[in-house]
C-alpha positions in Angstrom: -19.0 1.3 24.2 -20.5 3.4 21.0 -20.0 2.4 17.5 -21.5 3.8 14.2 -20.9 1.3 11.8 -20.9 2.1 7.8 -20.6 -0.8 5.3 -18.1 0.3 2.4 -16.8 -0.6 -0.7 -13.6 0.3 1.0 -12.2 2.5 3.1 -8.6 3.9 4.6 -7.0 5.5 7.0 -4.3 8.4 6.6 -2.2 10.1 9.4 0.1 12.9 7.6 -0.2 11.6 4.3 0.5 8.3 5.2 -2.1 5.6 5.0 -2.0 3.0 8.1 -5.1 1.2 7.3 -6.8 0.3 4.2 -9.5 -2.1 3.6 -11.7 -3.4 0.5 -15.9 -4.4 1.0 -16.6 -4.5 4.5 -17.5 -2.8 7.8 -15.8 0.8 8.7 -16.4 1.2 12.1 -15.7 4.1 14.5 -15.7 3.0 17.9 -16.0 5.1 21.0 -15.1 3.9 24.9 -16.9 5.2 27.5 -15.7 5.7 31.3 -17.3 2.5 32.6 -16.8 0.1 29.5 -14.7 -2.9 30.2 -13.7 -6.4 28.9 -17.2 -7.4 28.6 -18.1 -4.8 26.6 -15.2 -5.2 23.6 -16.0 -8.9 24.0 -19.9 -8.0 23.5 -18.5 -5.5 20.2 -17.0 -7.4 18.8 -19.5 -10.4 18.3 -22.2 -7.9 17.6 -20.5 -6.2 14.6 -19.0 -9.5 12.9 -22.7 -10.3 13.3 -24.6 -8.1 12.2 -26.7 -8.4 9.2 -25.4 -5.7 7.1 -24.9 -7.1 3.4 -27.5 -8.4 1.3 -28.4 -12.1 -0.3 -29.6 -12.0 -4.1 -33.1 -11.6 -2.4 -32.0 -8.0 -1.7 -32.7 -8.4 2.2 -30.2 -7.8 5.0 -29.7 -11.6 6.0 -25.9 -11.8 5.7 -22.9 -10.9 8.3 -19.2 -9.8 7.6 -18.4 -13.2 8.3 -20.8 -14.3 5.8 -19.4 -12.1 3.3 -15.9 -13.0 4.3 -15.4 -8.8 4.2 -12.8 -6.9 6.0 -12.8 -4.6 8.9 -11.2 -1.6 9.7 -11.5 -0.3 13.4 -10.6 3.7 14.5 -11.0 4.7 17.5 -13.6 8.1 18.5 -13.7 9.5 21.5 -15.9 11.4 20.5 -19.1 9.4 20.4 -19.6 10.3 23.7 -19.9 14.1 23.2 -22.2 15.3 25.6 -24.2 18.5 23.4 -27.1 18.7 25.5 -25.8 22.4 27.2 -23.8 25.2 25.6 -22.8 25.0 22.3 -19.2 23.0 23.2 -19.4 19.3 23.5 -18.7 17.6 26.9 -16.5 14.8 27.0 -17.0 13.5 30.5 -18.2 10.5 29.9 -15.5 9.1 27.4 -12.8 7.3 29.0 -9.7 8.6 30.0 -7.2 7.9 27.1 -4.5 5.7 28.5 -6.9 3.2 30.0 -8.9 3.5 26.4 -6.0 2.9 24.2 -5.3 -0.4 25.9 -9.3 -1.4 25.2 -8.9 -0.3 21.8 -6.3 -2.4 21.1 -8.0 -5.4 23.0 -10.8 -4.8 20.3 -8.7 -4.7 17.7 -6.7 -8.1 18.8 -10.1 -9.7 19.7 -11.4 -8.7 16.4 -8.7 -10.0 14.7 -9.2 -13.7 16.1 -12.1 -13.7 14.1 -11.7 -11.7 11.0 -9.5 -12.7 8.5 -8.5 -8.9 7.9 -8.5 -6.3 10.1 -7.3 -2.9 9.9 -7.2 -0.1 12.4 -6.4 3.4 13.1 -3.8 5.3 15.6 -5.5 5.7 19.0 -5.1 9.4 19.4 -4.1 10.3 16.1 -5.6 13.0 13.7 -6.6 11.2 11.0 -8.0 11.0 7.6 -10.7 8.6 6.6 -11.7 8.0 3.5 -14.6 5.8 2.4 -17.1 4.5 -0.5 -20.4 4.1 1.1 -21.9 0.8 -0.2 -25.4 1.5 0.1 -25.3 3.4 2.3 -25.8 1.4 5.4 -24.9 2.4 8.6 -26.0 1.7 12.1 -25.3 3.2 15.4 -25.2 0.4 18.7 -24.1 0.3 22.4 -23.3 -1.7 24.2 -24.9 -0.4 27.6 -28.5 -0.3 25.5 
């Protein structure tokens, strides 16, 4: 499982003009699945980004979580994190998983994340969508979970 992993001011999500997620300071995460990812992996996720030090203490160092901050988090799904460009000029998508055995690990993210952070917000697994966001920052970070 790939995620990059932006902290924002906010952020939202819109599919045709309408907005299905919206969230103020926190993480915006976009959050790949890959062939072989499984339980352990979401569960492994999950704790990493409600974990990770990505907000400042007055110091001005990175020492404090999204649980720290009490922020919010709004998931979307992105299959293509796992775009293969290393022939041709067309991405390869071989290693993502396929998308009806994704969507229901997407939505075990989102449900796991959402035992632990007091608001969660999320995209439409296989939607085109609009994201919007306000970099706070910026900080973003890129993790898997195989590495």
């Amino acid at each position: 499982m790939r995620a990059v992993i932006q902290r924002v001011k906010k952020a939202s999500v819109e599919i045709e003009g309408h907005t299905v997620g919206t969230i103020g300071r926190g993480l915006l995460v976009f959050l790949g699945i890959g062939k072989d990812d499984g339980i352990k992996d979401i569960e492994w996720m999950v704790e990493k980004i409600i974990h990770l030090r990505m907000f400042e203490k007055e110091d001005g160092k990175l020492d404090e979580s999204l649980l720290d901050v009490d922020g919010e988090l709004l998931l979307v799904s992105q299959f293509t994190l796992y775009g293969d460009c290393s022939k041709g000029r067309r991405p390869s998508f071989t290693d993502a998983m396929d998308a009806k055995e994704a969507k229901k690990l997407f939505e075990l993210c989102v449900e796991k994340a959402r035992d632990k952070v007091k608001r969660v917000e999320s995209g439409i697994f296989q939607s085109f969508m609009d994201v919007s966001l306000v970099n706070e920052g910026p900080v973003t970070l890129i993790i898997d979970s195989r590495q």
